[in-house]
C-alpha positions as a Markdown table, in Angstrom:
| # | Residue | x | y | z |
|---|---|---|---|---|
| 1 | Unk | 7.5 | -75.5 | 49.9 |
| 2 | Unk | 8.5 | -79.0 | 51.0 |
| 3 | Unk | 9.5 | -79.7 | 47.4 |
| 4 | Unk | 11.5 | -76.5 | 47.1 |
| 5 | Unk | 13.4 | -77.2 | 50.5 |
| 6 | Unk | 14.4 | -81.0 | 49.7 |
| 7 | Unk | 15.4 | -79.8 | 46.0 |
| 8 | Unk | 18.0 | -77.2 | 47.4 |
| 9 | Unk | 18.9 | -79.3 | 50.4 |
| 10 | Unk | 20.1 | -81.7 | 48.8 |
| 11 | Unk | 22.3 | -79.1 | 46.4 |
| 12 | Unk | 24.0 | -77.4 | 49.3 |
| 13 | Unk | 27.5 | -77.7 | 48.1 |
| 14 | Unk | 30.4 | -76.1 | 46.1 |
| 15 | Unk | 29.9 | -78.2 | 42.8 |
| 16 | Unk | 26.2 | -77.0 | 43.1 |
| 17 | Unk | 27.2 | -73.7 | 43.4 |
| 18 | Unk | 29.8 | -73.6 | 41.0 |
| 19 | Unk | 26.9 | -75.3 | 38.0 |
| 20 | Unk | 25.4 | -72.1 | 38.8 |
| 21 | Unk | 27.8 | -69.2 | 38.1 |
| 22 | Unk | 28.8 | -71.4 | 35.1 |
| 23 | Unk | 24.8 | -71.8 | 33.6 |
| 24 | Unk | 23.4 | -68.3 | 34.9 |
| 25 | Unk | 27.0 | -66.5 | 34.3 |
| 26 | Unk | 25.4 | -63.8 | 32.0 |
| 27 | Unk | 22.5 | -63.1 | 34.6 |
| 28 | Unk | 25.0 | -62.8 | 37.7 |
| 29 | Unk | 27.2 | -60.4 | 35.7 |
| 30 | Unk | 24.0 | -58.0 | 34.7 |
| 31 | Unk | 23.4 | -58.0 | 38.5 |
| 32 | Unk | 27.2 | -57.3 | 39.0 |
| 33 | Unk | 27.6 | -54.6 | 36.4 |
| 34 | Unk | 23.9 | -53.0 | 37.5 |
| 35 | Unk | 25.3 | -53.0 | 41.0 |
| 36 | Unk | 28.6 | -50.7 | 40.9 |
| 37 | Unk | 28.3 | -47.8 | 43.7 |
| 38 | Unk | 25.2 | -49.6 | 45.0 |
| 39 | Unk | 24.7 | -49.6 | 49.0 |
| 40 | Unk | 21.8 | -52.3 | 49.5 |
| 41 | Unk | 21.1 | -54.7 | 47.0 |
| 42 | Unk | 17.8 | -56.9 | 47.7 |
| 43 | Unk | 17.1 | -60.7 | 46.6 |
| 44 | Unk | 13.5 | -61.2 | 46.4 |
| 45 | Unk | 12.2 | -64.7 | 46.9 |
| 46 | Unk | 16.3 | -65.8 | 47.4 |
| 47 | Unk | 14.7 | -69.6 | 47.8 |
| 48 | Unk | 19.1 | -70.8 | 49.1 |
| 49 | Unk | 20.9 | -67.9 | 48.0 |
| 50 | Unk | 23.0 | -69.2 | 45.2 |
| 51 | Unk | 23.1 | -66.3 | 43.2 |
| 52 | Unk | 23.6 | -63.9 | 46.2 |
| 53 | Unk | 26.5 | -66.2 | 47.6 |
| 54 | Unk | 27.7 | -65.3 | 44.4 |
| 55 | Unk | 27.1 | -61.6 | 43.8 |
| 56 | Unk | 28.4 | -61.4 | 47.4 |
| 57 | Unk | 32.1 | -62.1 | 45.9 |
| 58 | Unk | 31.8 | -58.9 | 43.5 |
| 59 | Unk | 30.6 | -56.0 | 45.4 |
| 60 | Unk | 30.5 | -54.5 | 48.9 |
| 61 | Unk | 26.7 | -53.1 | 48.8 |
| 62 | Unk | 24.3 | -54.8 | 51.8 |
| 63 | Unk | 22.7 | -57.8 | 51.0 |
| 64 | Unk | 19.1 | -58.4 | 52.0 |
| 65 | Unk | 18.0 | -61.4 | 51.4 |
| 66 | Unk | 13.8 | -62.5 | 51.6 |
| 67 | Unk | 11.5 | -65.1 | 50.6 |
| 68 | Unk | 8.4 | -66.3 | 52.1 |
| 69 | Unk | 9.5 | -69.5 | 53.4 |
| 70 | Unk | 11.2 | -69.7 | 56.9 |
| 71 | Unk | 12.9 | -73.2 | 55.5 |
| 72 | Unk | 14.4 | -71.5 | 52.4 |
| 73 | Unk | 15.6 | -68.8 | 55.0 |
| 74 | Unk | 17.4 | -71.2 | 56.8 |
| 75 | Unk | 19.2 | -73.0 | 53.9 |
| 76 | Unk | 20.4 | -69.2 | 52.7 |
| 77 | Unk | 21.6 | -68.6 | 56.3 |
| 78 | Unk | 23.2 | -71.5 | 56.1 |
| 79 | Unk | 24.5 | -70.8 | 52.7 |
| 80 | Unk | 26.0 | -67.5 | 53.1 |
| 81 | Unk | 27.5 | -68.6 | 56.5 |
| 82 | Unk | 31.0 | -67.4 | 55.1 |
| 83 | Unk | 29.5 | -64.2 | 54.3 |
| 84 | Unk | 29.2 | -60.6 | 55.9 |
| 85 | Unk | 26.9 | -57.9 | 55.6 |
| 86 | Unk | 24.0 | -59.4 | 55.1 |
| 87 | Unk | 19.8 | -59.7 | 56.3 |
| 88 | Unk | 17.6 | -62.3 | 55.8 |
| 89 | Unk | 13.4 | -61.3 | 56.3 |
| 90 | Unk | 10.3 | -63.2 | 55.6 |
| 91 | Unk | 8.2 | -61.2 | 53.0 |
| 92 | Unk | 5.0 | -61.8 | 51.4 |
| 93 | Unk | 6.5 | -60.2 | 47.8 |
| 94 | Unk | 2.3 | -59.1 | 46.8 |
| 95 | Unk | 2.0 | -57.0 | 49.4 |
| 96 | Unk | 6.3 | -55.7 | 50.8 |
| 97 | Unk | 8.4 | -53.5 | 48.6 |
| 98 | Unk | 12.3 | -53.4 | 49.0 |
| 99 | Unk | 12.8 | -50.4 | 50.7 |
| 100 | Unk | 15.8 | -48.5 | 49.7 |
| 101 | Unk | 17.1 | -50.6 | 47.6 |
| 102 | Unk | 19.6 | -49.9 | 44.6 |
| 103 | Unk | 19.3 | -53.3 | 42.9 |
| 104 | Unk | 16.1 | -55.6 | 43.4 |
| 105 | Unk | 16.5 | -59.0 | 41.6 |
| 106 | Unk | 15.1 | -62.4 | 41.6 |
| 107 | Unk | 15.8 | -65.9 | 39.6 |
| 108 | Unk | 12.6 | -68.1 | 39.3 |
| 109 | Unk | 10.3 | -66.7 | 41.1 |
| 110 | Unk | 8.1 | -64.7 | 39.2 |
| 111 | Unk | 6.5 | -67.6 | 36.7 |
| 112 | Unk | 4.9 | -69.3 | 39.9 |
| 113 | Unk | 2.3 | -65.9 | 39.7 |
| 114 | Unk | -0.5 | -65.2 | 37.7 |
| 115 | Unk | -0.6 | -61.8 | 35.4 |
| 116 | Unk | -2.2 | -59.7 | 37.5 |
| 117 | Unk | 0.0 | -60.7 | 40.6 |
| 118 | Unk | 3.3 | -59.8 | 38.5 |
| 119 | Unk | 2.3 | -56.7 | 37.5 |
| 120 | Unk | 2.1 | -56.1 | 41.2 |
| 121 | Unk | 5.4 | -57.4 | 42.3 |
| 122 | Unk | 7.1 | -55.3 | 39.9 |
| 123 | Unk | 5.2 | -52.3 | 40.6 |
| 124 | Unk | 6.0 | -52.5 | 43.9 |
| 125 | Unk | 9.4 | -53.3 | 43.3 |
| 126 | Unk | 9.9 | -50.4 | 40.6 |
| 127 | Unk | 8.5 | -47.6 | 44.0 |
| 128 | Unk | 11.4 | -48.3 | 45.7 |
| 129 | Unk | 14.5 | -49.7 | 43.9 |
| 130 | Unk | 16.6 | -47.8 | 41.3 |
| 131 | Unk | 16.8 | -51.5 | 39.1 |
| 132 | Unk | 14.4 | -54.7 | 39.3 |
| 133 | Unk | 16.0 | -57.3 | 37.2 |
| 134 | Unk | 13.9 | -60.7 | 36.6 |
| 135 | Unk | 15.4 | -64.0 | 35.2 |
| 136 | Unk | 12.5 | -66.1 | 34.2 |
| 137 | Unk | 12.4 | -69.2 | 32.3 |
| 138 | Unk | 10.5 | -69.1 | 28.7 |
| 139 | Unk | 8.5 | -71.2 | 26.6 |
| 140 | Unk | 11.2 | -72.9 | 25.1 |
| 141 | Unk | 11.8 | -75.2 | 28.5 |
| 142 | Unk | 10.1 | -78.4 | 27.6 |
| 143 | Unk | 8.4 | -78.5 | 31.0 |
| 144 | Unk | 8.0 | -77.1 | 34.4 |
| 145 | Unk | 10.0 | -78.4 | 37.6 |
| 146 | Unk | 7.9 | -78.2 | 39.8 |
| 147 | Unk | 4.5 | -78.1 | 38.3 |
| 148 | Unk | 3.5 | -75.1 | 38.8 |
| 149 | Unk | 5.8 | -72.5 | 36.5 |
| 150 | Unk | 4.6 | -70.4 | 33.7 |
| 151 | Unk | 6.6 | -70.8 | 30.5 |
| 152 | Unk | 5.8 | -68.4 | 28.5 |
| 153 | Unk | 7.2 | -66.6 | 25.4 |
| 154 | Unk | 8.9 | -63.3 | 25.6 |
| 155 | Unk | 6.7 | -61.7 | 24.0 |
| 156 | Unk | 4.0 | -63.1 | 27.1 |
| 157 | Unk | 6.8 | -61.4 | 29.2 |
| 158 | Unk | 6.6 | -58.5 | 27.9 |
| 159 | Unk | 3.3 | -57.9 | 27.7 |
| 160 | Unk | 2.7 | -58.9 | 31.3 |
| 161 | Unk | 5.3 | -56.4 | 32.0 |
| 162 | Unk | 4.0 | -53.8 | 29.8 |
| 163 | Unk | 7.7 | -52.9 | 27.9 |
């Protein structure tokens, strides 16, 4: 987790912030145009809230904002400072749903877990939320960042997803 705090640490600013909307654009408007009439809209594994900071500008729907690291917590505190109507919570995503949830969505996190353990997020996403969106990365990156990411093809994706 060490790696992951020092990475986004270091990116804890508006030029930071604006790289993302511009790269991730089409995800944060799928989120955006999933989330109309929404009341609760949960980022799972939310690592510094980028993407939440952002959606936060477009809708009026509670965010709740997890991950499993108390450091990664921090930095999205400290990230959506500006921000209102928010929740932060440690959660172990194999085992905690996201309880009454319109929207659940998540960017990057579900290549650092085996098969077996995404089929289980997801299910337990899908008992509770109205829409689970994923954005994961695919074979076609060269190589993982941190080590430990699954790039697989879509096709993996799907599979693993059963669609």
């Amino acid at each position: 987790m060490n790696n992951w705090y020092n990475f986004y640490y270091e990116r804890m600013n508006d030029r930071y912030r604006d790289h993302i909307a511009s790269r991730y654009w089409d995800f944060i408007d799928y989120i955006i145009e999933n989330s109309r009439g929404a009341e609760k809209i949960h980022e799972a594994g939310c690592g510094a809230a980028n993407i939440s900071r952002i959606v936060s500008k477009f809708t009026n729907a509670k965010l709740v904002l997890t991950d499993k690291c108390p450091q990664m917590l921090n930095l999205a505190k400290q990230n959506m400072k500006e921000t209102e109507g928010y929740e932060t919570a440690l959660v172990n995503l194999l085992n905690d749903t996201c309880p009454d949830s319109d929207v659940v969505y998540s960017h990057g996190v579900l290549e650092h877990f085996d098969d077996e353990q995404i089929r289980t997020i997801v299910e337990n996403q899908l008992k509770s939320a109205k829409t689970v969106i994923h954005y994961v990365p695919s074979a076609k990156y060269s190589s993982p960042s941190f080590g430990d990411e699954r790039l697989m093809t879509v096709d993996k994706w799907k599979e693993i997803c059963n669609l």
